[in-house]
KOLBA-476713 format. One record per residue (C-alpha): x negated, y negated, z negated. Coordinates in Angstrom, 2 decimals. Example, Ala and Ser with C-alpha at 12.3 -4.5 7.8 and 13.67 -1.06 7.14 Angstrom:
BEGIN
-12.30  4.50  -7.80
-13.67  1.06  -7.14
***
This chain:
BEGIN
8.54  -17.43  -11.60
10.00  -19.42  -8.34
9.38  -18.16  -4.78
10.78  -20.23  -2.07
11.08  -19.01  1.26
11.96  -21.39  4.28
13.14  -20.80  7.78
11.93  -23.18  10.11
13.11  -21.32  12.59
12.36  -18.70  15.48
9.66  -16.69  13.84
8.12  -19.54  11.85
8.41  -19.21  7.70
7.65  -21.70  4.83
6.63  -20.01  1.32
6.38  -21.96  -1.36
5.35  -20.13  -5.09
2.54  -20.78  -7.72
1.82  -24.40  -6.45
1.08  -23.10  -3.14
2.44  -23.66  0.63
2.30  -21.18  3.06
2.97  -21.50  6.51
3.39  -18.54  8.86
3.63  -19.01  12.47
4.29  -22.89  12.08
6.09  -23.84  15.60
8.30  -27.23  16.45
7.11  -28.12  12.89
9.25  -31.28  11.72
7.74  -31.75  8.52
4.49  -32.56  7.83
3.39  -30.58  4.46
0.24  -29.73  3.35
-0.70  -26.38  4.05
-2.96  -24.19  1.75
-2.89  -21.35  3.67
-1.43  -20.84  7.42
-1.02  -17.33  8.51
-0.96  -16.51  12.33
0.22  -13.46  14.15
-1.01  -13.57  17.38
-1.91  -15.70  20.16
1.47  -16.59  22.24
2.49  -20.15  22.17
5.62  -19.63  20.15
3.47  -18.59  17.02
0.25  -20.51  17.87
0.69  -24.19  18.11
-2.33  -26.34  17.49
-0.17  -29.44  18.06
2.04  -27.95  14.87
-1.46  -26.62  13.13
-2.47  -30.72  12.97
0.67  -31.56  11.31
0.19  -29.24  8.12
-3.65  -28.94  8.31
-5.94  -30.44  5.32
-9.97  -30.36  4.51
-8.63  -27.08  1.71
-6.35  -25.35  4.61
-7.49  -21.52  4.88
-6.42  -20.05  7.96
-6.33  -16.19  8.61
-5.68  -14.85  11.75
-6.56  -12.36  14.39
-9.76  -12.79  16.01
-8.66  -14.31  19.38
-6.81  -17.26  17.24
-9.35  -17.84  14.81
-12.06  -18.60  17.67
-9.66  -21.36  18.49
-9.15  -22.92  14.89
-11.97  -24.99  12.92
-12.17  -25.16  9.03
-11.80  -22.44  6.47
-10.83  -19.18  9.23
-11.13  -15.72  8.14
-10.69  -13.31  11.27
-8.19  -10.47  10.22
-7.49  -7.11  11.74
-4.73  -4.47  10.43
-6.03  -3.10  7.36
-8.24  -6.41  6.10
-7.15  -7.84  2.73
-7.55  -11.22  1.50
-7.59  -12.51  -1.81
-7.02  -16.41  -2.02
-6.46  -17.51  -5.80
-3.30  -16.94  -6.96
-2.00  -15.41  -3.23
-3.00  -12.35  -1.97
-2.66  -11.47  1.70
-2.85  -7.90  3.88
-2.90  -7.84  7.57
-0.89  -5.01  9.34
-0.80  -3.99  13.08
1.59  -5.48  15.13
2.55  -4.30  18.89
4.82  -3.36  21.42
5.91  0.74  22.23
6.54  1.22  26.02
6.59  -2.55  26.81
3.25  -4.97  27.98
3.99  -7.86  25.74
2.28  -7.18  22.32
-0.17  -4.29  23.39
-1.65  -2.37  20.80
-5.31  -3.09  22.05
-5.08  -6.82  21.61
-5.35  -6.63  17.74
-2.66  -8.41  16.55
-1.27  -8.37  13.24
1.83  -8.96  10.53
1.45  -9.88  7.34
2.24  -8.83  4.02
2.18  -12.00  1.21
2.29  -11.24  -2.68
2.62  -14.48  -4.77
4.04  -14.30  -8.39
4.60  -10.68  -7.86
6.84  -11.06  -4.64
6.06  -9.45  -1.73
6.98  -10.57  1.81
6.32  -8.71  4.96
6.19  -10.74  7.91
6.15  -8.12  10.92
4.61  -10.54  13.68
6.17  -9.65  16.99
6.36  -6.09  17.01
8.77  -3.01  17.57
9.52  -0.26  14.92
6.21  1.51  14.75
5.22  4.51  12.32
2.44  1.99  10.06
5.68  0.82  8.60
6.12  3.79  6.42
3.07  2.50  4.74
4.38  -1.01  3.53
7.27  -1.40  0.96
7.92  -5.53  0.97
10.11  -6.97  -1.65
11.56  -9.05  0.99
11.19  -8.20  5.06
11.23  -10.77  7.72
12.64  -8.99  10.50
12.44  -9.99  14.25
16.46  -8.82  15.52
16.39  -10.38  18.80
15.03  -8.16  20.87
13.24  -7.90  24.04
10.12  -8.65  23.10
10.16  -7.51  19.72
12.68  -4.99  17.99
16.25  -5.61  18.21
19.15  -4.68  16.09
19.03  -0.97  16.00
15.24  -0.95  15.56
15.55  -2.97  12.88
17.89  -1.16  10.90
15.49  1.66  11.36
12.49  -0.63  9.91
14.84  -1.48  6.65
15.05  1.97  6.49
11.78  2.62  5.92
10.70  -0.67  4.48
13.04  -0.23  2.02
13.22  -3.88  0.94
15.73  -5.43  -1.12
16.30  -8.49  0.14
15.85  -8.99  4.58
15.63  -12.43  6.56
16.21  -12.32  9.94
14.17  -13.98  12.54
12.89  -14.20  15.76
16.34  -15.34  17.47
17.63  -19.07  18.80
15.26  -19.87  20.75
13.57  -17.50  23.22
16.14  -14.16  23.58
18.74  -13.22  20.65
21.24  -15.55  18.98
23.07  -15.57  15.23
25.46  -13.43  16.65
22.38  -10.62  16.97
21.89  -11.55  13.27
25.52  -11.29  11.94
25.71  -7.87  13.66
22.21  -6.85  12.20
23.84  -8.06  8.59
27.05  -6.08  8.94
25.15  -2.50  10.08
22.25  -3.16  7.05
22.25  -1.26  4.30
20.55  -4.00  1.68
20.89  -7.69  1.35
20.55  -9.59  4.17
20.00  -13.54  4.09
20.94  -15.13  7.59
19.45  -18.65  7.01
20.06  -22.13  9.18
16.80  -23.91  10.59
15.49  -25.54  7.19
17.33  -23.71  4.35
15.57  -22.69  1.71
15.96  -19.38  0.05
15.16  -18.66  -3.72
13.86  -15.07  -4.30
15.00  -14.03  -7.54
13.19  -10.37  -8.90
15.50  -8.11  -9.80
14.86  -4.42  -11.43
***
């Protein structure tokens, strides 16, 4: 069992497991992998790039994203919604809302989703850009990629309050560097967290390893 995880940066993830790549929010892409599966969260430039989409696309490339992405993409494109599951060989994938509370950037009404992954019996929850919101209690991720940098997404004390409830073992976090937050947002997140917490550079690679 071998579950690579890649940060490529802002909110954009590599996962690697079972022979398969998965992209999630592929943005300033420098590499130029094969994708089997891209995942997107919602429509804002900084997690939808065609140009990057091009780069990792192939003829076997299934995409899965919310419905005002999808009309955009050609290929293999399932439309997902919070609550839709999608079962893709060896990977299975389940959409979860995503939105802002109190602030216009993510409403609720646009649709937009995260993502939880499972691939050889890892789970990942990738939030999308969203504050701490009660459909949390509902997901329990094996490892959370948390958004710390605030603004438009939760910052460091919501976050804390997601792990809470997450309860993950292992969190990444994201969503800092390049818009609004900085490492220095992610160091503090690490020091207040109550479970492992992996602050990766651009590009490193992180090995998930199950534990009991």
């Amino acid at each position: 069992m071998e579950v690579n995880i890649t940060w490529l940066g802002h909110a954009s993830f590599k996962i690697e497991g079972k022979g398969k790549v998965i992209y999630i929010d592929p943005w300033k892409i420098k590499e130029r992998e094969e994708a089997d599966i891209v995942l997107v969260t919602h429509s804002h430039y900084d997690h939808f790039s065609l140009e990057d989409i091009e780069k990792i696309r192939s003829d076997k490339t299934c995409f899965i994203a919310p419905s005002d992405v999808a009309v955009k993409l050609k290929g293999n494109v399932k439309k997902a919604k919070s609550g839709d599951e999608f079962s893709l060989e060896d990977v299975s994938v389940k959409a979860f809302p995503a939105y802002n509370v109190g602030k216009p950037y993510h409403p609720r009404a646009n649709g937009w989703v995260g993502y939880v992954v499972e691939i050889e019996g890892v789970s990942i929850y990738h939030p999308g850009d969203t504050d701490f919101i009660p459909e949390m209690k509902d997901i329990k991720p094996y490892v959370a990629l948390l958004p710390i940098g605030g603004t438009y997404t939760m910052g460091v004390e919501d976050a804390l309050r997601a792990v809470d409830v997450l309860s993950p073992r292992i969190v990444i976090p994201m969503h800092y560097g390049e818009i609004v937050g900085s490492v220095d947002d992610a160091k503090r997140f690490s020091q207040k967290c109550k479970v492992e917490v992996k602050i990766l550079t651009k590009g490193e690679k992180f090995k998930v390893e199950l534990t009991e």
